[in-house]
C-alpha angles and dihedrals in degrees: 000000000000118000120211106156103050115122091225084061099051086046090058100053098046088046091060095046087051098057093032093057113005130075133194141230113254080180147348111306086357110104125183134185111187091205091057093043080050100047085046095059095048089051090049080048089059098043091243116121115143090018097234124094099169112064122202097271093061083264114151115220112225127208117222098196105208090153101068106046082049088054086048088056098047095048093047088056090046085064095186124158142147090269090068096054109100141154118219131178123232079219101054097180107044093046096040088120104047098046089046087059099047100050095044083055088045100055085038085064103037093060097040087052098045093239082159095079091029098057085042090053084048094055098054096045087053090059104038098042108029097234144049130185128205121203127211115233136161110295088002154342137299127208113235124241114234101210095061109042119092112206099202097205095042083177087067123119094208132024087244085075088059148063118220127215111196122195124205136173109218126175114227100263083059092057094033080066099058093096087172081057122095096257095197088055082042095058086039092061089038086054090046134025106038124138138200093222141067131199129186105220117011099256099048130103105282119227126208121248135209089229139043116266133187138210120228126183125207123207120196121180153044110000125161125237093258096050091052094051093055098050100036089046090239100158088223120103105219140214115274091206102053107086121186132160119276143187113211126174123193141176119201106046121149078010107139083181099110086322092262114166112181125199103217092179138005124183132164106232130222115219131002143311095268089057092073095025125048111179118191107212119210096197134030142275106291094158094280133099086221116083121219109248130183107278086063097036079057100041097106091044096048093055091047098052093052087053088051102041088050093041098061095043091058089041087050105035075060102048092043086072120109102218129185135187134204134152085231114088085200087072102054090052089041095057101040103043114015103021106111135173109309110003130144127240123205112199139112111224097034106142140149124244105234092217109181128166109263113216088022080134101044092048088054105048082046081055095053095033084059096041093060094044081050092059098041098063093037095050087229098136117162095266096051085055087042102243132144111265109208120247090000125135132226098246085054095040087048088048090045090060094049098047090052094041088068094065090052089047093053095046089042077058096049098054097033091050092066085033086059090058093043079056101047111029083040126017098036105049083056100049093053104038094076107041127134122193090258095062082049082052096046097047097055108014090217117111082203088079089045086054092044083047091064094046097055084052098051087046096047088046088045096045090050085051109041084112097064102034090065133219113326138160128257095259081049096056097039087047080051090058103044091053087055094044080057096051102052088043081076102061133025106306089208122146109268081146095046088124096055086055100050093041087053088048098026091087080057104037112085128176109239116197097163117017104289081150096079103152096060092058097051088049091050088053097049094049084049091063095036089053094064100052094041117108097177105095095204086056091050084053091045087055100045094052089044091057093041092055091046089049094042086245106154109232123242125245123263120236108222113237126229114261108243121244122241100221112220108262082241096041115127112243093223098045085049091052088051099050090054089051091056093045091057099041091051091051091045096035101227121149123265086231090056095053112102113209124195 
């Protein structure tokens, strides 16, 4: 049934006009709007800023892009991709299994998804625009589209100090899909509030569609139990002081079509915000939730460099013209028409303008000039784009990209470590809770993991049950879980409990993007130049298993040696020999004939 008088609704609505139309004051005479700031960017990333390219004397306005090229550089240093994204156990050993498996799954998934081009576009938009969300839906995540996300306290540090409001436009198969959504209130909005046009941010030009569209809009964030009754028809009044996280979503809003105003969906939520949104910031905290990235780091320059750039081609398309003057009209006609290669002409005063562009010089050194505050800011030197730089040496060159490198290392930091938490509080409890032993199978192709699978399950069932199986000794529980290892041999191991794993490894098992393992590394490292100077075969051993596991490399199975035999103090040498010839040759089957003795 639709809704017009709750108060959810009514906060919505002034939420989005809000953010849509007012600033606020960061400080005192500075006054900021993130949707402007927004809507400013997008309009720097399609090389429109003032909207006219023709000016009134038939002139064109060029744009002299020196932002993009600067974000190119930045997201090649980040060097980020789905090859870098790794779990790894503080207890190597222990959770080998288990980490093996997860990453196999993970890098499963990330192929099948196409996480490649997704973690790339994230990585752009990080850089360009100084900041990237990434939203927390059923099997994933989503990235959230900045044009249509309204941040209602655009002044908070982290997204946990503010509500969201999403918008979307969905066609009616779309809706029609949202099974969790109330599917009566879905055919009402179908019925009534339709439209022929779509537009991709509220204030832009609509166009007009073949088929009907319908704008929903998504809240995410603090209601009251009242509020929540009312929207959700829940016949109960509701406190008005008892505030818990909510999900609404509504259809009809800003609609002045009936005043119907639909609730699709409706959910209390457990956690915090930051539980269902991550954002990655670029810059840092100005008073402002939203960073500073490099189109608006770039926004002066840019402009300049327009004034500049068009300033010299009309400079230039005028001081490219050949001009003559005479007294005599003729001349004119003659030169320009009839004058041809080697003619005579026969005047007095016939002589050329020298028309040359005054300030060229000036113009230039203000673009260089530019060009050098524009790197500097942007940390895009000449080394960090690879380019040559004139008279350098190679020790300086070599200190110049190091020194730049650390800020590329700060800023790869700033957007994997949110991603980490996008990998392991989303993407990885999905990927485990539904396992069976075949996709274990199918993910490593080695039964051994199968085998160490098992084992974590029987310790982690031991180790849950060690109360009421009383006191015992250590044989006995050994002998217990044997027993069990025997019992769920005989079904799917799989991981029906694999819950109750993940959640006994889940305190030692981290994400690492970028190297946050450090240590690892630097005890891979270690064991990589102590390798080389060991004798002692069983340390070497000891080494190799220690960097598979660290590197999720499964280890190889040991072939077990042949005892040797203790030959009796009286025994006769050539008989021994023999009888070792016989033995291999009955182990190998070869025949006697075909054994050579010495």
């Amino acid at each position: 049934m639709p809704e017009t008088t709750s108060t959810l609704y009514k906060r919505m609505e002034s939420e989005i006009s809000n953010y849509l139309f007012k600033s606020v004051q960061l400080s005192e005479g500075v006054n900021y709007s993130q949707h402007e700031l927004i809507d400013r960017i997008y309009k720097f990333a399609n090389h429109d800023h003032s909207g006219e390219k023709i000016n009134s004397d038939l002139s064109y306005n060029y744009w002299f892009d020196i932002i993009n090229p600067r974000i190119d550089s930045e997201v090649k240093n980040l060097r980020f991709d789905t090859k870098n994204i790794m779990l790894f156990s503080q207890n190597p050993r222990k959770d080998f299994a288990a980490v093996f498996i997860a990453n196999a799954s993970l890098k499963n998934w990330l192929s099948e998804n196409g996480e490649d081009i997704k973690l790339k576009t994230a990585v752009e938009l990080f850089s360009a625009n100084g900041n990237i969300g990434f939203k927390r839906v059923s099997g994933g995540y989503n990235i959230i589209d900045d044009l249509n996300t309204y941040i209602t306290n655009t002044t908070a540090e982290t997204i946990d100090d503010s509500d969201i409001i999403e918008r979307y436009e969905l066609l009616p198969s779309q809706m029609k899909r949202m099974k969790e959504w109330d599917q009566d209130n879905v055919n009402a909005v179908i019925k009534e509030l339709g439209n022929k046009s779509f537009t991709a941010a509220p204030e832009t030009t609509a166009i007009e569609s073949s088929s009907k569209k319908y704008e929903i809009f998504e809240f995410t964030g603090e209601v009251n139990e009242k509020e929540y009754n009312e929207i959700a028809g829940i016949a109960q009044e509701g406190d008005e002081n008892n505030y818990f996280l909510a999900k609404v979503i509504v259809a009809g809003l800003n609609k002045a079509k009936k005043g119907s105003k639909y609730t699709l969906f409706a959910e209390k939520l457990v956690g915090k915000m930051s539980d269902y949104y991550i954002y990655a910031h670029r810059g840092r905290f100005n008073g402002r939730f939203w960073r500073v990235g490099m189109y608006e780091l770039l926004f002066d320059h840019q402009i300049r460099a327009n004034e500049i750039g068009n300033g010299l081609a009309r400079g230039l398309e005028w001081g490219s013209k050949t001009i003559f003057k005479s007294k005599d009209a003729k001349i004119m006609m003659n030169i320009r028409a009839d004058l041809e290669n080697g003619d005579i002409v026969n005047t007095d005063d016939l002589s050329q303008v020298l028309v040359r562009m005054q300030g060229a010089d000036q113009l230039i050194a203000d673009w260089n000039r530019l060009m050098t505050d524009a790197d500097a800011l942007s940390n895009s030197y000449e080394v960090v784009r690879g380019d040559t730089t004139p008279g350098t040496t190679l020790g300086a060159t070599r200190l110049m990209d190091t020194n730049a490198g650390k800020l590329f290392a700060l800023l790869r930091q700033k957007i994997t470590l949110p991603y980490k938490r996008v990998f392991k509080q989303w993407i990885l409890p999905e990927l485990i809770k539904n396992m069976k032993s075949k996709d274990v199978f199918r993910f490593t192709g080695d039964n051994d993991i199968v085998d160490q699978l098992r084992e974590i399950i029987v310790d982690s069932w031991y180790n849950n049950n060690l109360v009421k199986l009383g006191p015992h000794t250590k044989d006995v529980g050994e002998a217990i879980k044997q027993d069990k290892l025997n019992e769920i041999k005989k079904v799917d191991p799989a991981l029906n409990n694999a819950k109750e794993i993940w959640d006994s490894i889940s305190s030692r098992v981290f994400v690492t993007i970028t190297g946050e393992n450090s240590d690892i590394s630097d005890k891979l490292q270690d064991l990589m130049a102590l390798i080389t100077l060991e004798q002692d075969p069983d340390r070497i051993n000891w080494i190799l298993d220690t960097m598979y596991k660290a590197r999720g490399i499964p280890i190889p199975p040991k072939k077990e040696q042949p005892k040797p035999e203790i030959l009796p103090t009286n025994a006769n040498p050539q008989q021994t020999q023999a009888n070792q010839v016989n033995r291999v040759a009955g182990k190998q089957k070869i025949p006697a004939e075909q054994v050579i003795t010495q």
